[in-house]
PyMOL Python script that loads the backbone (N, CA, C, O; Angstrom):
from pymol import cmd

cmd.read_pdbstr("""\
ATOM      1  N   UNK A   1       0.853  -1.163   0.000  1.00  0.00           N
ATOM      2  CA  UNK A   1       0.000   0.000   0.000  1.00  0.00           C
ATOM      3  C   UNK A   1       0.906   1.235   0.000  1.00  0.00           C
ATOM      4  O   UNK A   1       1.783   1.442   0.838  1.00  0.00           O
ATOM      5  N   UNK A   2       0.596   2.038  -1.037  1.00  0.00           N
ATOM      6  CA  UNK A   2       1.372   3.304  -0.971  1.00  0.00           C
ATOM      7  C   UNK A   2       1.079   4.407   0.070  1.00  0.00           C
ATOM      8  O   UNK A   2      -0.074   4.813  -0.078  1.00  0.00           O
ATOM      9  N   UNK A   3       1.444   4.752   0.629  1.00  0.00           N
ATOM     10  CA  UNK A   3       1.674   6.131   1.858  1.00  0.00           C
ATOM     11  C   UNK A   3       0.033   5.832   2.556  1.00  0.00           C
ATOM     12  O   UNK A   3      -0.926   6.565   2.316  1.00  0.00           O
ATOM     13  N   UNK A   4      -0.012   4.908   3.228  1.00  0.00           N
ATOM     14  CA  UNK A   4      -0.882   5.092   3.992  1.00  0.00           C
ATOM     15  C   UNK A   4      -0.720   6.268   4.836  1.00  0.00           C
ATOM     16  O   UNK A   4       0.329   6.893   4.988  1.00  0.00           O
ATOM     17  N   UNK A   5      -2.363   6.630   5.617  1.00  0.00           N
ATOM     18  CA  UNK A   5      -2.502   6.925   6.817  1.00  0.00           C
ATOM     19  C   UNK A   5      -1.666   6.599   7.963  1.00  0.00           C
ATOM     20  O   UNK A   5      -1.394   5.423   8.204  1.00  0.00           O
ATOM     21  N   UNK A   6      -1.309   7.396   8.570  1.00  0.00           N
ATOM     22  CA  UNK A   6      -0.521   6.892  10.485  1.00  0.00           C
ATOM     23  C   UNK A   6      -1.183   5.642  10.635  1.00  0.00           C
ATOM     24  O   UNK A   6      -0.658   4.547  10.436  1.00  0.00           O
ATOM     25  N   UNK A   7      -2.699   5.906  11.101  1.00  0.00           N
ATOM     26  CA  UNK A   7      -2.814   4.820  11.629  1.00  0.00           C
ATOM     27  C   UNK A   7      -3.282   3.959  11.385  1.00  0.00           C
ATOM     28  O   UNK A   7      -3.726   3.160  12.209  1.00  0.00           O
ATOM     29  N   UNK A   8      -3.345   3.819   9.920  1.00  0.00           N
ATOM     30  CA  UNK A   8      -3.752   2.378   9.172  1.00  0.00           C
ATOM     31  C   UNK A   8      -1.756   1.961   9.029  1.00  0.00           C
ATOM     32  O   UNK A   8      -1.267   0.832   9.036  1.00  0.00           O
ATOM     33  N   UNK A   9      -1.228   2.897   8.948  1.00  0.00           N
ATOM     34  CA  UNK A   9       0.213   2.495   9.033  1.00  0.00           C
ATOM     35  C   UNK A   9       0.974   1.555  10.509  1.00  0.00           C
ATOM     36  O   UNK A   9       1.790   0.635  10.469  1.00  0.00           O
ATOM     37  N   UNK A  10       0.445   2.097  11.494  1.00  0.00           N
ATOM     38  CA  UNK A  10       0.804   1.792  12.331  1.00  0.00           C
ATOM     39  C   UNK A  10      -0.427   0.178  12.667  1.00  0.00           C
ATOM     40  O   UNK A  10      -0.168  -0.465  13.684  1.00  0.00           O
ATOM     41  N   UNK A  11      -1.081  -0.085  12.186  1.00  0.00           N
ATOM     42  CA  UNK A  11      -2.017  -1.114  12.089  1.00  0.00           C
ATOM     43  C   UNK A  11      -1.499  -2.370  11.488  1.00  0.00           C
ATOM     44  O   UNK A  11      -1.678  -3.513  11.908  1.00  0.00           O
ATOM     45  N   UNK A  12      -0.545  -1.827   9.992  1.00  0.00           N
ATOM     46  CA  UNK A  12      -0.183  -2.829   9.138  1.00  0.00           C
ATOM     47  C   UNK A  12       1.165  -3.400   9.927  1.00  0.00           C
ATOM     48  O   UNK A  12       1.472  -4.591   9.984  1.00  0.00           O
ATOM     49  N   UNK A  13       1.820  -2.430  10.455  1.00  0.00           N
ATOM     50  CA  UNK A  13       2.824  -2.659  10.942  1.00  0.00           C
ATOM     51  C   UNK A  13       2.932  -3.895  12.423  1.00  0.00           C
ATOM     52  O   UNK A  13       3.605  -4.905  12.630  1.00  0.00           O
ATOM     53  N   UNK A  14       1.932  -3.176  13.169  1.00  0.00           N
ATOM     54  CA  UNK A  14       1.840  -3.901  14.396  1.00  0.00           C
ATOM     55  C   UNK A  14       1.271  -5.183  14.402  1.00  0.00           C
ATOM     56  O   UNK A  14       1.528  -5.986  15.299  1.00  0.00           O
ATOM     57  N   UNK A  15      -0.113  -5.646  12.687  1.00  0.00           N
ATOM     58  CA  UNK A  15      -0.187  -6.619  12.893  1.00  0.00           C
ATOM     59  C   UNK A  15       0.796  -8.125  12.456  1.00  0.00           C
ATOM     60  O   UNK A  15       0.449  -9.303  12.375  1.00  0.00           O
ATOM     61  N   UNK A  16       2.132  -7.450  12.235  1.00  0.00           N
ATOM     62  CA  UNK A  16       2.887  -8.538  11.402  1.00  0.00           C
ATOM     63  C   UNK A  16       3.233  -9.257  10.315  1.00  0.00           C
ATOM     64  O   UNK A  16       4.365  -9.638  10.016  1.00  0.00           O
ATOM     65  N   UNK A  17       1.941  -9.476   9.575  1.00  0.00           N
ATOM     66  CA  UNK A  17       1.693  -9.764   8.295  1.00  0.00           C
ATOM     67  C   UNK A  17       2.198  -8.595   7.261  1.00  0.00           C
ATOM     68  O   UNK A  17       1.725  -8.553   6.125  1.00  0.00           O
ATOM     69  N   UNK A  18       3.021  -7.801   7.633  1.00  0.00           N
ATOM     70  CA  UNK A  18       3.374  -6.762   6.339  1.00  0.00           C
ATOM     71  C   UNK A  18       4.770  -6.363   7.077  1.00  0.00           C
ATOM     72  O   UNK A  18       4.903  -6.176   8.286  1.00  0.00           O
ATOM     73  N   UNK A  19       5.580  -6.291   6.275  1.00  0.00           N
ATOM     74  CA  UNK A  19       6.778  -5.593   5.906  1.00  0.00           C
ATOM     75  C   UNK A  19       6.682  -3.995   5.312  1.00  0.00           C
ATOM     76  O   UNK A  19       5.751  -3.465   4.706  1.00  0.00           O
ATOM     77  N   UNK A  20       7.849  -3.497   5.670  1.00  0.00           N
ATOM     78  CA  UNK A  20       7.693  -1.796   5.254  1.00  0.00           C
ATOM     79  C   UNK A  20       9.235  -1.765   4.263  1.00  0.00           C
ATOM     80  O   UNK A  20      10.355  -2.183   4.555  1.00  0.00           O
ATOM     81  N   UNK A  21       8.815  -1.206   3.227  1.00  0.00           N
ATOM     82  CA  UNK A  21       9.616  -0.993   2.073  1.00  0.00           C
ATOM     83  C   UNK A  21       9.758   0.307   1.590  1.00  0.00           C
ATOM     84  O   UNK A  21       8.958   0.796   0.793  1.00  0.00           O
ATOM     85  N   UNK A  22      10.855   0.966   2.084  1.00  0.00           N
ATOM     86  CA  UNK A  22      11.044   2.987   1.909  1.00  0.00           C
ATOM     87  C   UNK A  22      11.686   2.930   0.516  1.00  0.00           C
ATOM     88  O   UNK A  22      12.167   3.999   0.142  1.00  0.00           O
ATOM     89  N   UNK A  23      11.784   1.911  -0.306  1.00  0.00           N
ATOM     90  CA  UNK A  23      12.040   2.014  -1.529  1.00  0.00           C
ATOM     91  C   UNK A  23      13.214   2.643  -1.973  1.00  0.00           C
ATOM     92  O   UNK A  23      12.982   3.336  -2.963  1.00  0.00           O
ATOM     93  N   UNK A  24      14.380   2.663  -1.616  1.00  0.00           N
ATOM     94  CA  UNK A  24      15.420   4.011  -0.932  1.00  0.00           C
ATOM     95  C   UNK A  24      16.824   3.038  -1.916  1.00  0.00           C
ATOM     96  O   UNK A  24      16.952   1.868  -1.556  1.00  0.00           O
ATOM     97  N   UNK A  25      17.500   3.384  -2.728  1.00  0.00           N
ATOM     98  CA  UNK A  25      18.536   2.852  -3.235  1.00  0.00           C
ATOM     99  C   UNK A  25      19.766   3.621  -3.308  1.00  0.00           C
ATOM    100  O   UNK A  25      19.767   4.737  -3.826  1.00  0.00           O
ATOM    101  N   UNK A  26      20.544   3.229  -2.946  1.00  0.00           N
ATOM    102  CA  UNK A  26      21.757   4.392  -3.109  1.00  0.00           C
ATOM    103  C   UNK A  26      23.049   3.503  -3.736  1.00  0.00           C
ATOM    104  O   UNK A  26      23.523   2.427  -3.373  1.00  0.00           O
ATOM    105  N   UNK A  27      23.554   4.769  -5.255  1.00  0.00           N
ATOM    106  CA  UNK A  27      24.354   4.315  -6.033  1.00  0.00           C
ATOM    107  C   UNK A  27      25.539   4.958  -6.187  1.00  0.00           C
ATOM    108  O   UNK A  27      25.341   5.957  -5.496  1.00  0.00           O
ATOM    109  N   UNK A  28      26.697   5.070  -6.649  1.00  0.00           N
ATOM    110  CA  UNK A  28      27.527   6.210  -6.995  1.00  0.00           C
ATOM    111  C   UNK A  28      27.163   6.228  -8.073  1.00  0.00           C
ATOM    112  O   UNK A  28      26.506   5.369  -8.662  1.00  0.00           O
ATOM    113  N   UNK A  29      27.762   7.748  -8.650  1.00  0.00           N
ATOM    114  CA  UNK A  29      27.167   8.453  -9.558  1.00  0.00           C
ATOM    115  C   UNK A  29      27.640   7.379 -10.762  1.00  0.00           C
ATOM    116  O   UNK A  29      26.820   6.577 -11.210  1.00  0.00           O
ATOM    117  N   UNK A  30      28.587   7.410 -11.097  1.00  0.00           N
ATOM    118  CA  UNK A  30      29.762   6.665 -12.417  1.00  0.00           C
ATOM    119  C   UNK A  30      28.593   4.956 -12.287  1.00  0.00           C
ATOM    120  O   UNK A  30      28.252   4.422 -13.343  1.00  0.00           O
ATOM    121  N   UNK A  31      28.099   4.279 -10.781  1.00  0.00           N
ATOM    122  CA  UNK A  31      27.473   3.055 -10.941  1.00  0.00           C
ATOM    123  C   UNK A  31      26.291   3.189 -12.137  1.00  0.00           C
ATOM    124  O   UNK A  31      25.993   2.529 -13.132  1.00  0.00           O
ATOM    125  N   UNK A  32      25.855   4.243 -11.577  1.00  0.00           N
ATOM    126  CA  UNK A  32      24.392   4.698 -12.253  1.00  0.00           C
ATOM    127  C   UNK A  32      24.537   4.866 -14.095  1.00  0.00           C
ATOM    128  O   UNK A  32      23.945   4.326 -15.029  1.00  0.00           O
ATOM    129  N   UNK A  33      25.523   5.791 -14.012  1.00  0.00           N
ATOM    130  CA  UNK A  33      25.921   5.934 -15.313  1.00  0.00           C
ATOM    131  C   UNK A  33      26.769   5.046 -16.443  1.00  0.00           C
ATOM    132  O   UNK A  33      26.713   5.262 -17.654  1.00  0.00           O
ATOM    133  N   UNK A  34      27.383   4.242 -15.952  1.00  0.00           N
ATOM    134  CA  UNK A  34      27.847   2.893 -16.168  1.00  0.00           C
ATOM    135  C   UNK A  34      27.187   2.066 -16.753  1.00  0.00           C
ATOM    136  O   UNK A  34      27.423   1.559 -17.850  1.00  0.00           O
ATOM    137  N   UNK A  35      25.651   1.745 -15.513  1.00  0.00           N
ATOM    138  CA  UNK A  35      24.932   0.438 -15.915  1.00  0.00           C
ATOM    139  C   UNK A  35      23.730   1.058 -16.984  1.00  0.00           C
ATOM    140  O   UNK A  35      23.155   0.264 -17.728  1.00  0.00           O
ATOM    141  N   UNK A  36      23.426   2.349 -17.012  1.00  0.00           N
ATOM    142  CA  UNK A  36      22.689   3.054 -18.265  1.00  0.00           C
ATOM    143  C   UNK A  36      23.383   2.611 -19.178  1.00  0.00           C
ATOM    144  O   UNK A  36      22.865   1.833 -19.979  1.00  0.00           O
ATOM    145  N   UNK A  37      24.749   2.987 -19.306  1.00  0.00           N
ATOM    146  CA  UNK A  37      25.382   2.951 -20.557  1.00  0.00           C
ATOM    147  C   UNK A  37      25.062   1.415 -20.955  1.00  0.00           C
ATOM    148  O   UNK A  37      24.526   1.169 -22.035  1.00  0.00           O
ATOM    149  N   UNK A  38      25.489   0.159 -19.837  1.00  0.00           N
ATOM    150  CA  UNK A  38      25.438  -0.930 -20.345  1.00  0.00           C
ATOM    151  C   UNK A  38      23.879  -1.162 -21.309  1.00  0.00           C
ATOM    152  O   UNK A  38      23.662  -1.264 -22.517  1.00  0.00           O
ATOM    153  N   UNK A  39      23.186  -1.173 -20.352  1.00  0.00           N
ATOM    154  CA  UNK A  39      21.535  -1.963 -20.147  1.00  0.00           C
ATOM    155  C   UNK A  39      20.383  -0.828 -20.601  1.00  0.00           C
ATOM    156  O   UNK A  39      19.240  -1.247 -20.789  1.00  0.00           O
ATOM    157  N   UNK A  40      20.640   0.493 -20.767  1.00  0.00           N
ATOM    158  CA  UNK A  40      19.967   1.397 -20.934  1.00  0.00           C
ATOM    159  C   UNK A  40      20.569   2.383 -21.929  1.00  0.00           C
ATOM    160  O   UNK A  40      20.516   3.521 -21.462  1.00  0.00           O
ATOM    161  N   UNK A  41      21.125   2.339 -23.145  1.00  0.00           N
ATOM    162  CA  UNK A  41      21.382   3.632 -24.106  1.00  0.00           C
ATOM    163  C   UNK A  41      20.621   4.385 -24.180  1.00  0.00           C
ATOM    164  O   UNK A  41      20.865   5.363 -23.473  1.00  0.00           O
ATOM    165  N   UNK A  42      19.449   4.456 -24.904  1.00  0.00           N
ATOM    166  CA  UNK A  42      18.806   5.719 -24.822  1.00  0.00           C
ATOM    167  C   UNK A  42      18.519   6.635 -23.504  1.00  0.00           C
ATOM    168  O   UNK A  42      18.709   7.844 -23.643  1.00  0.00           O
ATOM    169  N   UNK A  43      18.215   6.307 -22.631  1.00  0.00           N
ATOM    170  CA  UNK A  43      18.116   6.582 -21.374  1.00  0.00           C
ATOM    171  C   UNK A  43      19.403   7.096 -20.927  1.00  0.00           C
ATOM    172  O   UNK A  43      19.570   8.143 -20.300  1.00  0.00           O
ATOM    173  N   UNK A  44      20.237   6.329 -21.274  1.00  0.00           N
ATOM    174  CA  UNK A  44      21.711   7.260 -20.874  1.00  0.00           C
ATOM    175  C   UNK A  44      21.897   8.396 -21.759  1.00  0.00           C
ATOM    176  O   UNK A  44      21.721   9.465 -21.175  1.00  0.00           O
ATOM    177  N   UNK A  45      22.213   8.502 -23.052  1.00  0.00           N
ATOM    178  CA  UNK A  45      21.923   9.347 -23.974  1.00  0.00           C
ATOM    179  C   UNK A  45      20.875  10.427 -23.583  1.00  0.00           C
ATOM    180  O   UNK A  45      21.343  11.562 -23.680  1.00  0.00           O
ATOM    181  N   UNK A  46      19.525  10.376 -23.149  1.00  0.00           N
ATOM    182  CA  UNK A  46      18.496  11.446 -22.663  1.00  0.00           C
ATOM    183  C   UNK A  46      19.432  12.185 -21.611  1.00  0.00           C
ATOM    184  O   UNK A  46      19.702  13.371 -21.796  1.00  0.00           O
ATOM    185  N   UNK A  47      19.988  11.421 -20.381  1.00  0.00           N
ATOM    186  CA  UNK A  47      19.895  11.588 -19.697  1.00  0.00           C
ATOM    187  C   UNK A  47      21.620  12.569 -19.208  1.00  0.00           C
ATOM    188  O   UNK A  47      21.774  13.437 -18.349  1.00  0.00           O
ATOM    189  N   UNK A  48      22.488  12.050 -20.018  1.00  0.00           N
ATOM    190  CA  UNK A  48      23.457  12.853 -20.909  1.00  0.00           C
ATOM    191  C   UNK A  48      23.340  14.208 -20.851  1.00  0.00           C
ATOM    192  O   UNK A  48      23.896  14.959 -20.049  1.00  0.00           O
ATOM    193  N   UNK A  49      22.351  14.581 -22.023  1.00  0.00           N
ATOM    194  CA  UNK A  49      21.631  15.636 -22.696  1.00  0.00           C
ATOM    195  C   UNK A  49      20.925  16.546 -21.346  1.00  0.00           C
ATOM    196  O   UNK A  49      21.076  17.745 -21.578  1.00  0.00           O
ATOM    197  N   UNK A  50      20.311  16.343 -20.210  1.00  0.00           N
ATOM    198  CA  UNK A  50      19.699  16.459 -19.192  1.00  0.00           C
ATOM    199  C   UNK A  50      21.048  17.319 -18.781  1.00  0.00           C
ATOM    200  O   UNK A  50      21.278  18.526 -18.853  1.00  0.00           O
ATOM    201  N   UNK A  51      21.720  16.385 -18.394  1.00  0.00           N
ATOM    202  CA  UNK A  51      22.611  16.676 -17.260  1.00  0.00           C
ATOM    203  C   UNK A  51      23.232  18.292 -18.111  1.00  0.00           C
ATOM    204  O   UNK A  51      22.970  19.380 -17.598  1.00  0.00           O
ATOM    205  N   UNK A  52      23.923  18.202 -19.222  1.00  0.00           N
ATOM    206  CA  UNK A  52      24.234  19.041 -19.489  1.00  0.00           C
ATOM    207  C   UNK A  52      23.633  20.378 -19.887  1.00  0.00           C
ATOM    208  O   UNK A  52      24.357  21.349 -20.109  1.00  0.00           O
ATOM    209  N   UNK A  53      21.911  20.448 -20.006  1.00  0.00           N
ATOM    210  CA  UNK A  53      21.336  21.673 -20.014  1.00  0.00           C
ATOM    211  C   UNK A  53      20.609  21.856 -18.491  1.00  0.00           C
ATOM    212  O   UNK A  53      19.609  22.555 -18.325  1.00  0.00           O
ATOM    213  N   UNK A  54      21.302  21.091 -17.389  1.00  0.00           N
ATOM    214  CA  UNK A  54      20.209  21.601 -16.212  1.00  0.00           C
ATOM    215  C   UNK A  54      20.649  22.823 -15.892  1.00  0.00           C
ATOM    216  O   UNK A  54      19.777  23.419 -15.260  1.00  0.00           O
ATOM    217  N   UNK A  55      21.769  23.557 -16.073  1.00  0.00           N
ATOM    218  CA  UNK A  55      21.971  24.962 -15.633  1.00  0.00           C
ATOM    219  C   UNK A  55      20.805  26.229 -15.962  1.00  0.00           C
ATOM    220  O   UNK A  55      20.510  27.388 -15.673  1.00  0.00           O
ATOM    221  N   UNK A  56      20.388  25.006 -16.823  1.00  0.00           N
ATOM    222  CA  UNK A  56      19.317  26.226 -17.771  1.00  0.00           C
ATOM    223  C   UNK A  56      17.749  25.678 -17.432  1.00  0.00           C
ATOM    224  O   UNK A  56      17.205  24.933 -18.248  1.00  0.00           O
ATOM    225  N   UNK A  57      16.989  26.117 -16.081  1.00  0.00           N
ATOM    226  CA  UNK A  57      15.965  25.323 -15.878  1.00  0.00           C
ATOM    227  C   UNK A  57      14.821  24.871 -16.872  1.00  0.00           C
ATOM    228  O   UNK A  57      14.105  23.873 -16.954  1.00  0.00           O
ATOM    229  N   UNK A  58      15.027  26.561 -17.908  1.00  0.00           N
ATOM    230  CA  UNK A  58      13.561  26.487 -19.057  1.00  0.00           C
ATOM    231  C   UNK A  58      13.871  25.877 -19.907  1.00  0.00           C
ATOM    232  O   UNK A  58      12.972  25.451 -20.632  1.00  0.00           O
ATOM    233  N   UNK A  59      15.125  25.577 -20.192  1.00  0.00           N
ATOM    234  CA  UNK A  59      15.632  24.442 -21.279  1.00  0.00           C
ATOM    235  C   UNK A  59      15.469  22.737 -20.813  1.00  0.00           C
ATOM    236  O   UNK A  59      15.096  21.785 -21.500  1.00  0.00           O
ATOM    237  N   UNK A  60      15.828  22.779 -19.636  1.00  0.00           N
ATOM    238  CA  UNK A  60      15.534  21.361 -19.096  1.00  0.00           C
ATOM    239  C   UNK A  60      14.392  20.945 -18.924  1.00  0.00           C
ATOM    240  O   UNK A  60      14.322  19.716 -18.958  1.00  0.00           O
ATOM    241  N   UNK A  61      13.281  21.567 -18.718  1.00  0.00           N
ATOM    242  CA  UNK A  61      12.157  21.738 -18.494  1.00  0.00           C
ATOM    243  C   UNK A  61      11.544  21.512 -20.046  1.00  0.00           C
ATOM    244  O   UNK A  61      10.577  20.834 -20.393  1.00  0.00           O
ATOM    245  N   UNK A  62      12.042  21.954 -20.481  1.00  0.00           N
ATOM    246  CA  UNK A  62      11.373  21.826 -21.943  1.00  0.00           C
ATOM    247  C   UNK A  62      11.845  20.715 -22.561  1.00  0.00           C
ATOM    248  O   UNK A  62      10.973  20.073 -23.145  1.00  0.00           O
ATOM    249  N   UNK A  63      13.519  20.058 -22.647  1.00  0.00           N
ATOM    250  CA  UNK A  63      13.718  18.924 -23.053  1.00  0.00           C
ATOM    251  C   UNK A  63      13.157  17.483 -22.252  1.00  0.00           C
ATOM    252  O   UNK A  63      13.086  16.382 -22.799  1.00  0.00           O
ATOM    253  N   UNK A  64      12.787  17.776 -20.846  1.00  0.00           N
ATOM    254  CA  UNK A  64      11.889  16.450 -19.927  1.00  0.00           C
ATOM    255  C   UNK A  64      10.460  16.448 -20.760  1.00  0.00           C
ATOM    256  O   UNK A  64       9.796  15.515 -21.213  1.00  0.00           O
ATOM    257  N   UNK A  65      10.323  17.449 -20.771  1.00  0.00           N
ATOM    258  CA  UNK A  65       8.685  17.508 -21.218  1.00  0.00           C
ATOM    259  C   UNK A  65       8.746  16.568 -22.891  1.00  0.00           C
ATOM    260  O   UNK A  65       7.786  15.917 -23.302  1.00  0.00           O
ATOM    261  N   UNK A  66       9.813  16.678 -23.498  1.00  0.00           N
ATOM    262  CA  UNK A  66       9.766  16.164 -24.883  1.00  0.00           C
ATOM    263  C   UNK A  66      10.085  15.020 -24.909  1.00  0.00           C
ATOM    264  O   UNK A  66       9.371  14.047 -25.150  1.00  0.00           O
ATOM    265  N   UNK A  67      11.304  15.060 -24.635  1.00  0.00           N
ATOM    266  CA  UNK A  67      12.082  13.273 -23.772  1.00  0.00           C
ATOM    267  C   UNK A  67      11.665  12.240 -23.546  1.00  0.00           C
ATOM    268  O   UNK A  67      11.744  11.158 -24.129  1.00  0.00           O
ATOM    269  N   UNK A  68      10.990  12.713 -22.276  1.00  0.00           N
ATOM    270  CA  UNK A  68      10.789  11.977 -21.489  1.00  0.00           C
ATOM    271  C   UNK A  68       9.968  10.570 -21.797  1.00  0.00           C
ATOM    272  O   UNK A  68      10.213   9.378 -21.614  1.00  0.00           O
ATOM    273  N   UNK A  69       8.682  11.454 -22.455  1.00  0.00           N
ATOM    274  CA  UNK A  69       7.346  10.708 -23.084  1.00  0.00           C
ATOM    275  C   UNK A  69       7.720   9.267 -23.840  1.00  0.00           C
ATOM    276  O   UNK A  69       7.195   8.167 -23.664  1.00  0.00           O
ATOM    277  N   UNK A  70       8.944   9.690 -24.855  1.00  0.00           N
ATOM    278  CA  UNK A  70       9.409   8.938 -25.951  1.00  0.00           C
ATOM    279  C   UNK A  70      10.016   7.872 -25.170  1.00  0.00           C
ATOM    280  O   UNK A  70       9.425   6.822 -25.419  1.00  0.00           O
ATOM    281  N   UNK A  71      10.976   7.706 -24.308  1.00  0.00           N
ATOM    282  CA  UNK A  71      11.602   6.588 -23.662  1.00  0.00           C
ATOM    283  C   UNK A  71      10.940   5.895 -23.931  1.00  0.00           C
ATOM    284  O   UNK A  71       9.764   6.141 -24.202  1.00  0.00           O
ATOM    285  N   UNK A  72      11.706   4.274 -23.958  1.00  0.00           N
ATOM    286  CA  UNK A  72      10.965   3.183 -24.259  1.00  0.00           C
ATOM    287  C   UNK A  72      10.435   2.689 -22.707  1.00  0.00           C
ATOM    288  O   UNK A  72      11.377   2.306 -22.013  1.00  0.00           O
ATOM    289  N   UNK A  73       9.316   2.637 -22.146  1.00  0.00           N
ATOM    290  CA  UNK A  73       9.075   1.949 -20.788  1.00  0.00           C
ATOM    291  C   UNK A  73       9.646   0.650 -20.572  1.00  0.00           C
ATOM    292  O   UNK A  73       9.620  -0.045 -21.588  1.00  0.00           O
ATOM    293  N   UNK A  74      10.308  -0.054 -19.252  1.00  0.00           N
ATOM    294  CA  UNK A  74      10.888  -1.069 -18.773  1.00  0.00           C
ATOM    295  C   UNK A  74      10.236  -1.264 -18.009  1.00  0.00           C
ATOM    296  O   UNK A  74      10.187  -0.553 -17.005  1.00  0.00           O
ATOM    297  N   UNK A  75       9.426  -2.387 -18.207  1.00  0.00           N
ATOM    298  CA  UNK A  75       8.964  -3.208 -16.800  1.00  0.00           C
ATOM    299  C   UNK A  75       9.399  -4.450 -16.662  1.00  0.00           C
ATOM    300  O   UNK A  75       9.553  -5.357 -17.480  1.00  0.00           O
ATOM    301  N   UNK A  76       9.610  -4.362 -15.305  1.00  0.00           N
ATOM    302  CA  UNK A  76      10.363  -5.405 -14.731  1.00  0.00           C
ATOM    303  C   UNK A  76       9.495  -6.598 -13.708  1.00  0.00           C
ATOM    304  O   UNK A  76      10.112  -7.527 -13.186  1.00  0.00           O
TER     305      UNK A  76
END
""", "prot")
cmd.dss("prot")
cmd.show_as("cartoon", "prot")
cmd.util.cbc("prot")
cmd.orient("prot")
């Protein structure tokens, strides 16, 4: 269940039957960019392109908005 309530939170929790998952991953930067490059080109390539116009918010803003859509979705 996504972001429950406190105390339907504190319900799921106390009755045992559920585990809590903060979804939380931590990578170095070069890991991240590495395994794009491997397993993800385009996505690295977008994301490339990203990195180097974020100085410019209305430009980044405008290339997510175009980008983004096109990626091919991965479900896993």
């Amino acid at each position: 269940m996504e972001k429950p309530h406190f105390d339907k939170a504190v319900r799921l929790v106390n009755s045992g039957d559920y585990r809590w998952n903060a979804g939380m991953f931590v990578f170095s930067f070069t890991t991240i960019i590495e395994s794009l490059l491997k397993h993800q080109k385009p996505l690295h390539a977008a994301c490339e392109k990203w990195f180097h116009i974020a100085g410019t918010p209305a430009k980044l803003k405008r290339a997510l908005k175009k980008d983004y859509p096109e990626l091919k979705k991965t479900i896993l």
